[in-house]
Every structure is written in structure tokens, then in C-alpha cells.
C-alpha positions as CSV (number, residue, x, y, z in Angstrom):
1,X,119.7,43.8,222.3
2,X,120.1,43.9,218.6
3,X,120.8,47.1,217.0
4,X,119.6,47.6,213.4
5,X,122.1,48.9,210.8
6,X,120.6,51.7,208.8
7,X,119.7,51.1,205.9
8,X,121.4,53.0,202.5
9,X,119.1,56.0,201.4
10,X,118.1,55.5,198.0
11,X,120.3,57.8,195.6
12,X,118.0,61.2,194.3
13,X,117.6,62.2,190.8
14,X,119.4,59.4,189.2
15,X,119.4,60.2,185.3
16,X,119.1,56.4,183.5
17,X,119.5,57.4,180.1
18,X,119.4,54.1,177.2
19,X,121.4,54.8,174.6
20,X,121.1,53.8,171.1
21,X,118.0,54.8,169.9
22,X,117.5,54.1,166.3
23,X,119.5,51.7,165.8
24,X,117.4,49.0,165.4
25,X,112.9,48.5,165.6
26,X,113.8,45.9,168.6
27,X,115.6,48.5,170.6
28,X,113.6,52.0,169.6
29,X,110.1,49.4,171.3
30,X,112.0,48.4,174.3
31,X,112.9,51.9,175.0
32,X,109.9,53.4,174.2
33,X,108.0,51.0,176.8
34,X,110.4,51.4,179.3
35,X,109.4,55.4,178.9
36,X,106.1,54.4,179.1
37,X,106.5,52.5,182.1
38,X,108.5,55.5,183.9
39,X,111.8,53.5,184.0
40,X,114.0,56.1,182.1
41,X,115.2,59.7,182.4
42,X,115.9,59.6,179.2
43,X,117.3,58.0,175.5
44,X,120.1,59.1,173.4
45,X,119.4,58.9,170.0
46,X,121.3,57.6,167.1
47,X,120.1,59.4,163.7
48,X,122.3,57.8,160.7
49,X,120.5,54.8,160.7
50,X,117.1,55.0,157.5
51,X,114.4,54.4,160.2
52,X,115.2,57.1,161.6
53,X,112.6,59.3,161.2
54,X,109.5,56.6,161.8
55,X,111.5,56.2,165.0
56,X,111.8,59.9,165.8
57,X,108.3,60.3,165.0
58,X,106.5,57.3,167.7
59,X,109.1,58.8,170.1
60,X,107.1,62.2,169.4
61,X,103.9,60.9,169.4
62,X,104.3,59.6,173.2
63,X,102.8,61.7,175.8
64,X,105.4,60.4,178.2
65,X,108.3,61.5,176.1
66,X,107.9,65.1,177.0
67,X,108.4,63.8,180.8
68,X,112.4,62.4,179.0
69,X,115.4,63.7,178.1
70,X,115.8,63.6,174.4
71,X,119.2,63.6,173.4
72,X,121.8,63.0,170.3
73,X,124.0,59.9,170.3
74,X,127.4,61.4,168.4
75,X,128.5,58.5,166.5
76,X,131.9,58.3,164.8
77,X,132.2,54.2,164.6
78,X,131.2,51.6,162.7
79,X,128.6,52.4,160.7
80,X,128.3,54.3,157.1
81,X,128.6,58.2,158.0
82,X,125.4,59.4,157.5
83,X,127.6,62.6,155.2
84,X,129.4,60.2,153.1
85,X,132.7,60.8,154.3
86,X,133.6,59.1,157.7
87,X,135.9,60.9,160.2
88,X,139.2,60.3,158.6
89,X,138.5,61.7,155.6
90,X,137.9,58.8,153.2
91,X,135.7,55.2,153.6
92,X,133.1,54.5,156.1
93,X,133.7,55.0,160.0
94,X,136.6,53.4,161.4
95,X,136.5,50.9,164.5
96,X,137.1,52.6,167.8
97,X,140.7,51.5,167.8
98,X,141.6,53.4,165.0
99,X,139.6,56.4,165.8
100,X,141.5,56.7,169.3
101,X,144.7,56.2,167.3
102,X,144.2,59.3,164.7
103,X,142.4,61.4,167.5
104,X,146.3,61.9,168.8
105,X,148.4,61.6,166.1
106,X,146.7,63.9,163.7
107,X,144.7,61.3,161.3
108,X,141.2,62.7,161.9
109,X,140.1,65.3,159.0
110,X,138.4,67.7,161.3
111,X,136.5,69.2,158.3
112,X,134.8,65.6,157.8
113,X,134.6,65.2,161.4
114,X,132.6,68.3,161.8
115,X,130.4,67.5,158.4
116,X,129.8,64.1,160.3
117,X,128.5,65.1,163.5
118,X,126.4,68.4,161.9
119,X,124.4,66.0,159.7
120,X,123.7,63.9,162.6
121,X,122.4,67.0,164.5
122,X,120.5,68.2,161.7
123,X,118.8,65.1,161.0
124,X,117.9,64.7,164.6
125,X,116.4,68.4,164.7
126,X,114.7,67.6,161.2
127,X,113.0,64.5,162.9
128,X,112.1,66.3,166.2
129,X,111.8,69.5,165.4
130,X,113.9,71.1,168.5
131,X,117.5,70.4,169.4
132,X,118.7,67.3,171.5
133,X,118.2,67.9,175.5
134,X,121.6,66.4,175.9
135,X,124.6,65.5,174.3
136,X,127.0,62.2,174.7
137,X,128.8,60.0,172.1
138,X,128.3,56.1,171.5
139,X,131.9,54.7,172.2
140,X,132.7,57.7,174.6
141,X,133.7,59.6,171.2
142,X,132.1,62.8,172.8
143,X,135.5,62.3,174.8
144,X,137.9,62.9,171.7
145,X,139.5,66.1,170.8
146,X,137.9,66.6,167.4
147,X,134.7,65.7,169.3
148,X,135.5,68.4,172.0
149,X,136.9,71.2,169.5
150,X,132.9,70.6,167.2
151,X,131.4,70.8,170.5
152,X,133.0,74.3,171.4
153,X,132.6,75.6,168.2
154,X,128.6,75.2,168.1
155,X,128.1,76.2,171.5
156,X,126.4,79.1,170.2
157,X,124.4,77.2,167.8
158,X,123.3,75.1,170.4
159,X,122.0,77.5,172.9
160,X,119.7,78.6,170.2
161,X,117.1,76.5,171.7
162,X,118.4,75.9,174.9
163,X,121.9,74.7,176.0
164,X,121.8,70.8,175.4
165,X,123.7,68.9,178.8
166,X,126.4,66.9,178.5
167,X,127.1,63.4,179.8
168,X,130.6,63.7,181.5
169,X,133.4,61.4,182.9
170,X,133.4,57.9,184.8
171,X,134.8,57.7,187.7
172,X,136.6,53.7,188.8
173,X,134.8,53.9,192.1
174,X,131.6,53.0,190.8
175,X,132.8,50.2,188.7
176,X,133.0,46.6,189.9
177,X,135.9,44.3,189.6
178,X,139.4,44.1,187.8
179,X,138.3,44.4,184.5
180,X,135.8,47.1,184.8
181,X,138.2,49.2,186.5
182,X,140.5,48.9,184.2
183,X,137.8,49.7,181.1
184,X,136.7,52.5,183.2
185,X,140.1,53.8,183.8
186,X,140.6,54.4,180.2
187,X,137.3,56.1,179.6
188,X,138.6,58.4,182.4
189,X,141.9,59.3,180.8
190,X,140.4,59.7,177.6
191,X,137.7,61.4,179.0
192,X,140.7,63.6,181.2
193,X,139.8,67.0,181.4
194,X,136.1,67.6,179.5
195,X,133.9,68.1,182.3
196,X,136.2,71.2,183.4
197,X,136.9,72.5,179.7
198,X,133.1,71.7,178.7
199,X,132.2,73.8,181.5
200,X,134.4,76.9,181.0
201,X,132.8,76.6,177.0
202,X,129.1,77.2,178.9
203,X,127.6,73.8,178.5
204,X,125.9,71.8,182.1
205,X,128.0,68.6,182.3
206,X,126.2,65.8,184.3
207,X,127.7,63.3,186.1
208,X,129.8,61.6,187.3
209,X,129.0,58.5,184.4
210,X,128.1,54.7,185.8
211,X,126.8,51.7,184.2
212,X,129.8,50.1,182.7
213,X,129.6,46.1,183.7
214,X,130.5,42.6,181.8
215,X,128.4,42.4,178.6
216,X,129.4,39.2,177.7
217,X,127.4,37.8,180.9
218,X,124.8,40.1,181.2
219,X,123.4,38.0,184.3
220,X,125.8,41.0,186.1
221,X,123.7,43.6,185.0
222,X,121.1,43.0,187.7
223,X,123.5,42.6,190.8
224,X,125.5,46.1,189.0
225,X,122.3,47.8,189.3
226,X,121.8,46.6,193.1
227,X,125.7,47.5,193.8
228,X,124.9,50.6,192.2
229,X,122.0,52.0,193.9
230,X,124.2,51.5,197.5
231,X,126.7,53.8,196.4
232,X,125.8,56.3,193.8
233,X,125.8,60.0,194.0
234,X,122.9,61.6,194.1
235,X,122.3,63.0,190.2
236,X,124.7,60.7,188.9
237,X,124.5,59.7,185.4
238,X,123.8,55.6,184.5
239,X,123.6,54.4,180.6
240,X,122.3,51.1,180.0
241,X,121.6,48.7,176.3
242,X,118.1,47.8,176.7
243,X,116.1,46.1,173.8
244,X,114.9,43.2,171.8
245,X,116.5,41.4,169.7
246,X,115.8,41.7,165.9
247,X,117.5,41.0,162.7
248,X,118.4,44.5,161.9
249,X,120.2,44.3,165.3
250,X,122.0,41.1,164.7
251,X,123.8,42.9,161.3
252,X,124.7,46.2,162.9
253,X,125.8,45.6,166.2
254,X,128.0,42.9,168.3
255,X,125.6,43.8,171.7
256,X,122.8,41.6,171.7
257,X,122.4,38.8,174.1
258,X,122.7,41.7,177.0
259,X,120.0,44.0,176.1
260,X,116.5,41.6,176.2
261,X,118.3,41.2,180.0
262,X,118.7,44.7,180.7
263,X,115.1,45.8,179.2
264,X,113.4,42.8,181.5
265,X,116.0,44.2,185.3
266,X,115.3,47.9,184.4
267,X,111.2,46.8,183.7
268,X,111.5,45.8,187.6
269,X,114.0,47.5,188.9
270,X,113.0,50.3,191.9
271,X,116.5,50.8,193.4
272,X,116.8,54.7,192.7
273,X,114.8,57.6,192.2
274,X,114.9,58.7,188.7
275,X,115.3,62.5,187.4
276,X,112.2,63.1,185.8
277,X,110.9,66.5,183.9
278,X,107.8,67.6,183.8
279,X,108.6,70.7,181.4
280,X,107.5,69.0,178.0
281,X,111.4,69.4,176.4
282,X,113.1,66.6,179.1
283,X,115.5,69.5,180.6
284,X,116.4,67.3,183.6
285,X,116.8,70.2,186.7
């Protein structure tokens, strides 16, 4: 006789959150109609960018976005700082390298670190009238000191409307392969000690984070989600890229070829059962 092996329960209260919101028309209607569709617990948005507030305002005129987590996308990389002044002080935001770098060796002006990340918050609550459900940073910055220290020091501002969440550390276990690990690993050590010191500071931190796999063959992103939904903890925190490919895209940002394939797997994909919120302001329970 043939005994057969269990199967895996599906992991509970997943929260898939696509970040990036607003950085480009092609992503902001992939993630709108994967919200439509049910597929997301959320978005993180990106509010530096001059679209913006069109984006901000179809996200609002959903009825399934009050079902989502709305959150705020810290970004310190890359683009022109939406203050004037990037995060060292002078010129437009560095590349992640050199943010890492300054963020331990004392290169990062804090007061135009803090300038940075408040316009981004104000523009976001300008657009959507409310504060961000959640918190995380594009790059990991959420990670860096500065990042932690601004955090801290408008956690009373925050709570004004309702504590935003926080998205917290990876862990290597839920990362495929050599060179995952390895990425992973380094988000962890950068990401060393926030979900503890985040906590004791008052805000909900969510995780642990997943996701990470091989952009440059984004024919891994299906089998990651499969490899995913065997072993994640229940609650556990996934991001993902989805979107479509547009020319604003192609001059802001080096992802591309992966996201039309992530927005077509998570379109179909009914491995997990996703946090949802039925509360109208996305506070995942």
C-alpha cells in the first residue's frame, strides 16, 4: 500500500506588497489591475516622480484600494530629490554604493536626509490625503542609520493618523541559491538590528522579508514563487516588480525585462493566501 505524503499547507496572511508605484504609467496600470484582480496586499509608493499625483489619485478612485495597504516607498537613490538637495548634501541622489559608504563613515547630511524623506511623506499625504499604511525603502534604505534615526524622530508624527507598519529584515533561508544568499545576507547585516530597535521606538514591524530572486532571468520568478509558497511563514512579507514596460520606464530605471513576467505569474498565481483588509485604510491585522 501506498502512503500519500501530506501535502504543504498553504502559508496564511501572506502580505505581497509591489513596490514602486509611481514610477512609471506602465507600472502604476499593472499594479492597479493586479489590485483589481485581488493579487496584492498592497503597493509602496514612490512620490518624487511629476505623475505623481494623477497616479495617487486612480489609486484613490479604486474601490478595491481601500481593501490594500497603501504605503510610502523612502527613496534615497538615483533619482533627482524631490527637495532639491539629495542625501549628501549637494547634487542629485547618489547610487546605492555610495549611499551605503557615507551611511558609516559620516558623509550623509542628516539635515538634507530628513528634508528628503519629509517631502516625500508630505507629498504622498498631499496626494492621498491620510498617511502611508506602511513604511519600507526602495534599495532597503529604510535599513540605513539616517533612515532609522528620521524614522524615530517622527514616530509621533506618524501615529497621528495611525502608526504606519514597517517592512522588516530578510532572512537567507527563504532565498534560493548562492547568489541570492549572499545578496540576502547583506540586506540582513545592513538591515542588523531594526526590527528590534524599530520595535522598542513603537512602530509594528512585519516580516520576515522574501522575494529576492535573479532579475536578470526573470523566468525564476515563477519557480521562486512556487519554492516560496512551500516554505514561508505565515504573515511573511514578499515584494515583487510587476508592470509594463513604457518609455518613462526605460529612462529611469535598469529593471525592466522582469516586471511584464512578474505582473503576467502574480496574474495567475494562487500559491498563498494573501493578507487582505477590509477596514477602507489597508491596516493589514
Amino acid at each position: 500500500m501506498t502512503e500519500t505524503a501530506p501535502s504543504t499547507p498553504m502559508p496564511q496572511n501572506i502580505v505581497l506588497v509591489a513596490d514602486d508605484y509611481g514610477l512609471a504609467p506602465g507600472i502604476n496600470n499593472a499594479i492597479r489591475t493586479l489590485i483589481a484582480a485581488g493579487r496584492l496586499s498592497g503597493t509602496g509608493c514612490m512620490t518624487l516622480f511629476p505623475e505623481w499625483p494623477e497616479a495617487a489619485r486612480q489609486l484613490k478612485a479604486m474601490p478595491e484600494a481601500s481593501d490594500v495597504a497603501v504605503g510610502l516607498h523612502l527613496t534615497l537613490t538615483d533619482f533627482e530629490p524631490l527637495s532639491g538637495v539629495g542625501p549628501l548634501g549637494t547634487g542629485p541622489m547618489p547610487k546605492l554604493s555610495r549611499l551605503i559608504r557615507a551611511s558609516y563613515t559620516g558623509g550623509v547630511d542628516l539635515p538634507a536626509l530628513f528634508r528628503e524623506l519629509d517631502a516625500q511623506l508630505a507629498a504622498f499625504v498631499q496626494a492621498m490625503g491620510r498617511m502611508p499604511d506602511y513604511l519600507d525603502g526602495h534599495q532597503h534604505v529604510h535599513f540605513l542609520p539616517g533612515v532609522r534615526l528620521w524614522l524615530t524622530r517622527r514616530r509621533f508624527h506618524l501615529v497621528s493618523s495611525g502608526t504606519p507598519w514597517l517592512r522588516g529584515a530578510p532572512v537567507t533561508g527563504l532565498a534560493d541559491g548562492f547568489n541570492m544568499k549572499t545578496k540576502v545576507a547583506v540586506v540582513a547585516l545592513l538591515a542588523r538590528g531594526f526590527d528590534a530597535e524599530m520595535a522598542a521606538a513603537g512602530f509594528v514591524v512585519r516580516g520576515p522579508l522574501a522575494g529576492f530572486y535573479e532579475w536578470g532571468s526573470p523566468a525564476s520568478f515563477a519557480p521562486t514563487l512556487r519554492s516560496l509558497a512551500a516554505r514561508l511563514p505565515d504573515g511573511a512579507v514578499v515584494m515583487c516588480h510587476p508592470g509594463e514596460v513604457d518609455e518613462v520606464l526605460k529612462s529611469r530605471d535598469m529593471l525592466i525585462a522582469a516586471r511584464p513576467i512578474e505582473f503576467q505569474e502574480l496574474m495567475r498565481f494562487d500559491g498563498w493566501r494573501l493578507a487582505r483588509s477590509g477596514t477602507g485604510r489597508g491596516a493589514i491585522a
